[in-house]
N, C-alpha and C positions, 0 to 999 in steps of 0.2 A: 534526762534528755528532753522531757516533754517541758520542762521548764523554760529550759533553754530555747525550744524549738517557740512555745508561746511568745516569750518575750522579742527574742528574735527579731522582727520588725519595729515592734516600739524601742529597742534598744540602736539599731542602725539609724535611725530617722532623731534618735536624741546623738548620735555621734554625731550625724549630718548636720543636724540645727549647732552645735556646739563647734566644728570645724568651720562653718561657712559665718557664725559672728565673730568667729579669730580672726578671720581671713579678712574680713568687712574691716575689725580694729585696726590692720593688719595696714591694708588698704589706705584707710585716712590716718596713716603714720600714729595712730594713739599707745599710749603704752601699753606693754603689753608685760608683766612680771615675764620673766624667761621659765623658771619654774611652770607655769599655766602652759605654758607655749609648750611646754615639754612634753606635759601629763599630757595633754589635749591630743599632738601628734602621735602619742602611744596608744592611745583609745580602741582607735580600728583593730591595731593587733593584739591587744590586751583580747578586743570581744573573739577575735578569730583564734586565741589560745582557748577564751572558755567553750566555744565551739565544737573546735577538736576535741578536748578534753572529755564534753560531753560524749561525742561521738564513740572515742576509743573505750570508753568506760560502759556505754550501751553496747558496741560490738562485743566486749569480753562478755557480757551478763547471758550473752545470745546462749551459751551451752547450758551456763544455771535457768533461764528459761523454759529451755526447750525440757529439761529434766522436770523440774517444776509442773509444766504441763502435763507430763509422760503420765506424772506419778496422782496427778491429781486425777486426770481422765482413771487410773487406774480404780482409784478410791470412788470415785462418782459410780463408774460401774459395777464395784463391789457392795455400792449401798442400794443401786437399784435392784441388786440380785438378793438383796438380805430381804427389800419390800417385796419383792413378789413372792419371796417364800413365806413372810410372814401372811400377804395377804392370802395364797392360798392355801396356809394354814388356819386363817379364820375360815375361810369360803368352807373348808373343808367340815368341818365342826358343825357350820347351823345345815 
């Protein structure tokens, strides 16, 4: 998603630049392969399927996340609980 989300503007502004020199071809009657013409028109929805895509595949991750964090906070505080017992087994000794 964060990929997606980076690219996100440098990818609409190269659609934009690529739909508006079709349109210019377009304009002063130049040829245009119908294929190009094709691809070019499906761009926009092309980028808003990897969008979505992106999206729904970050909303599902959201439970493995949240677990992911659950479990890690759990370990972080199990190791600062292993340090204090160690250190006040040193303290205790000298």
């Amino acid at each position: 998603m964060a990929d997606v989300r980076t690219a996100g503007v440098d990818v609409e502004l190269g659609i934009q630049d690529a739909r508006q020199r079709y349109e210019m071809l377009l304009r002063y009657n130049q040829p245009v392969p119908a294929n190009e013409l094709q691809q070019m028109r499906k761009l926009k929805r092309c980028w808003e399927q990897v969008q979505e895509e992106a999206h729904y595949t970050s909303f599902k991750l959201i439970s493995i996340k949240s677990k992911f964090t659950s479990l890690a906070l759990l370990e972080i505080s199990d190791f600062a609980d292993q340090i204090r017992r160690v250190t006040v087994s040193i303290f205790q000794r000298v």
